[in-house]
N, C-alpha and C positions, 0 to 999 in steps of 0.2 A: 186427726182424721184416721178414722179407720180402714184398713185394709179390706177391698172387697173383693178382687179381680183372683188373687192368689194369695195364698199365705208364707209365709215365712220359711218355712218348711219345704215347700214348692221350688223356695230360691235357693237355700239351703243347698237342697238335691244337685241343681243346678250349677250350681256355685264351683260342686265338688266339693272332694276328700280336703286338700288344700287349701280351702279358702279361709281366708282370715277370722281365726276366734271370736279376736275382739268383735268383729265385723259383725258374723252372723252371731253372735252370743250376743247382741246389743238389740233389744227388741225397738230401739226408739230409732235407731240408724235402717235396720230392716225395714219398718214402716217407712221411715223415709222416702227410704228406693222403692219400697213398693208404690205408694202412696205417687210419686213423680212418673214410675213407668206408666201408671193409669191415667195420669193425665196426657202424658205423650198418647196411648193409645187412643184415648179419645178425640185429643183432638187431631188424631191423622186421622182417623174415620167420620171425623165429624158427627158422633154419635156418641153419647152418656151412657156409656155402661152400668158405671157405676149406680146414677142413681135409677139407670132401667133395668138396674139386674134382674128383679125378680120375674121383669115378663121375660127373660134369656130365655130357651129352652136348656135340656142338660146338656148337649152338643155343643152350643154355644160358649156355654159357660165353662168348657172346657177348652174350647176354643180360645175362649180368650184369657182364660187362666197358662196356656203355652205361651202365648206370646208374652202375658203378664209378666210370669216368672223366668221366662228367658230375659227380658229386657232389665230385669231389678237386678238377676244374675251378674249380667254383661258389668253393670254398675259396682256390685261384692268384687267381681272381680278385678276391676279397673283399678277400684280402690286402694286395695293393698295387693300383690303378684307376688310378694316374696317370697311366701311357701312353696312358690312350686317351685320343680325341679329345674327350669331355665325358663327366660322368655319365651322361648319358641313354643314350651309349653302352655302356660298362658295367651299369650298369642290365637293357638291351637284351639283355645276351650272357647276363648272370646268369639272366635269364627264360627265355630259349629252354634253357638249360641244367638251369636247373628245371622245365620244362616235359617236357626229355626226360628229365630221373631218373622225376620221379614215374608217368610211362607206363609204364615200364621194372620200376620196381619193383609197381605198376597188374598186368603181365600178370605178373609172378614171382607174386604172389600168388593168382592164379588156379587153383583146383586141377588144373585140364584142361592146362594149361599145365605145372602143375609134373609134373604125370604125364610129359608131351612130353618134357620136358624132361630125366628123371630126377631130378628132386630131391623126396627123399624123405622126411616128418619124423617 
């Protein structure tokens, strides 16, 4: 399955300076997480991104590409934490990370927003 929501690179960012080589250097594990946060995202909104992408506005689409890539992140991260500098660091990244998913998917669910937006259920 291919990646739709956000790319690799996205999570990468994400992920940080520290996060695990093998990890993000694995394009099949990437997709993975990618491929699993678009599912979580869907079905908390009870809405098919993926295959309604193309009607998304660009808004949207970026919209849901933040939450996309923060929640695959959270995942790079979880995965392996050795690199960083302490847990507390990690820890640190994971929060602000989930911090920005649940905003994200916060205004997706919004109806005002999803009208803006074009996503339509």
């Amino acid at each position: 399955m291919t990646a739709t929501l956000c790319s690799s690179y996205a999570v990468m960012n994400k992920a940080g300076a520290r996060a695990s080589s093998t990890i993000v250097g694995s394009s099949a594990i990437m997709e993975q997480f990618i491929n699993q946060a678009e599912a979580v995202i869907c079905n908390e909104l009870r809405y098919n991104a993926v295959t309604n992408y193309g009607g998304i506005t660009v808004d949207g689409k970026k919209a849901f590409e933040l939450a996309c890539s923060n929640l695959a992140a959270i995942y790079v991260v979880n995965y392996d934490n050795s690199n960083f500098i302490s847990r507390a660091e990690s820890e640190t990244i994971l929060d602000v990370l989930n911090d920005g998913y649940e905003r994200a998917i916060k205004q997706l669910k919004d109806e005002g927003v999803k009208t803006y937006l074009g996503i339509s259920v």
